[in-house]
C-alpha positions as CSV (number, residue, x, y, z in Angstrom):
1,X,0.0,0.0,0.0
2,X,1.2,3.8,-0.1
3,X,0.1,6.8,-1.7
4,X,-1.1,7.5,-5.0
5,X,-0.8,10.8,-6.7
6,X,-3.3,11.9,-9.7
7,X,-3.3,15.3,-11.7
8,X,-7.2,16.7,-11.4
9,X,-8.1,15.8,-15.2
10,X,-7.9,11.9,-14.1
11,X,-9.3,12.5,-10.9
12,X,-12.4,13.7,-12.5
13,X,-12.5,11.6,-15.3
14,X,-11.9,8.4,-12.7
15,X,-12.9,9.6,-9.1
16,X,-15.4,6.7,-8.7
17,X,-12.2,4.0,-9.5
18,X,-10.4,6.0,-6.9
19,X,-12.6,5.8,-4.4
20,X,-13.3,2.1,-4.9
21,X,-8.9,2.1,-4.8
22,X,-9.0,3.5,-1.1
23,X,-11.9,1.9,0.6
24,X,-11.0,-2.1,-0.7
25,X,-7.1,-0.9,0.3
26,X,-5.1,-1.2,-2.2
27,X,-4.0,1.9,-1.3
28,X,-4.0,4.2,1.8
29,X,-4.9,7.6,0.3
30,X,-4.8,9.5,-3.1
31,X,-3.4,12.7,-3.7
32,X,-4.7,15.0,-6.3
33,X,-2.8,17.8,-7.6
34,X,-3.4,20.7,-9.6
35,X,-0.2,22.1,-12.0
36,X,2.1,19.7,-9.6
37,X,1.1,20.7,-6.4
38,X,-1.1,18.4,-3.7
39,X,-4.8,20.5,-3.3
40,X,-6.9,17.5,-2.2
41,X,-6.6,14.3,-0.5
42,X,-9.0,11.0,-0.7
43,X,-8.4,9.2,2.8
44,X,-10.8,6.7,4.4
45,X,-13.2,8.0,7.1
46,X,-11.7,8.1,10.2
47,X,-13.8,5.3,13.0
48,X,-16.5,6.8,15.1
49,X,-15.6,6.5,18.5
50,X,-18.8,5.0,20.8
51,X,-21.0,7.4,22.4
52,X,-21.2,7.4,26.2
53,X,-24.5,8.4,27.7
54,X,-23.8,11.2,30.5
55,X,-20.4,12.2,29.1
56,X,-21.3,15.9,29.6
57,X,-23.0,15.2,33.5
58,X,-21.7,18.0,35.6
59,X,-19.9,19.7,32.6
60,X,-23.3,22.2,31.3
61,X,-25.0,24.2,33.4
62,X,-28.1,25.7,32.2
63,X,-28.7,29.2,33.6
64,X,-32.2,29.5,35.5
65,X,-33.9,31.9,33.1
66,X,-32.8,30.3,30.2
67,X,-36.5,29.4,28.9
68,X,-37.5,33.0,29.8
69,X,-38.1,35.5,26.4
70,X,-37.3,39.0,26.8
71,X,-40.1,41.3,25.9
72,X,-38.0,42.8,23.3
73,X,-36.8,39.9,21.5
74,X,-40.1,38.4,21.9
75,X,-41.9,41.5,20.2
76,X,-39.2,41.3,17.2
77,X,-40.1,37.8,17.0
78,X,-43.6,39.0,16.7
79,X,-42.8,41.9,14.0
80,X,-43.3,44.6,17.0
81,X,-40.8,47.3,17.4
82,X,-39.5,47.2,20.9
């Protein structure tokens, strides 16, 4: 496996063959360049880590008033002039 480097004409003309090229393997990522120079990378996805339920416990605190409009917003929301 290593890198494989394509100039933007093939890249558009064979981006679906590329793809296919990085997610069986056969190669780890493919560069694209413009006029010589590396603008774009195909990589696989990085894993999703697993969720943990109550990671944020303790971390957020919701201010009292936070479900509480202020007359003036709310009358903008309504089209009034404060």
């Amino acid at each position: 496996m290593g890198c494989m480097r394509v100039n933007m004409h093939d890249a558009k003309t064979n981006l679906s063959r590329l793809v296919a090229a990085v997610e069986s393997g056969e190669t780890d990522e493919v560069e694209i360049a413009r006029a010589g120079h590396v603008v774009a990378r195909i990589v696989p996805p990085r894993p999703r880590s697993q969720r943990r339920p109550g990671y944020w416990a303790g971390r957020i605190h919701i201010h009292p008033d936070f479900d509480e409009l202020p007359d003036d917003i709310a009358a903008a929301f309504n089209g009034e002039q404060p």
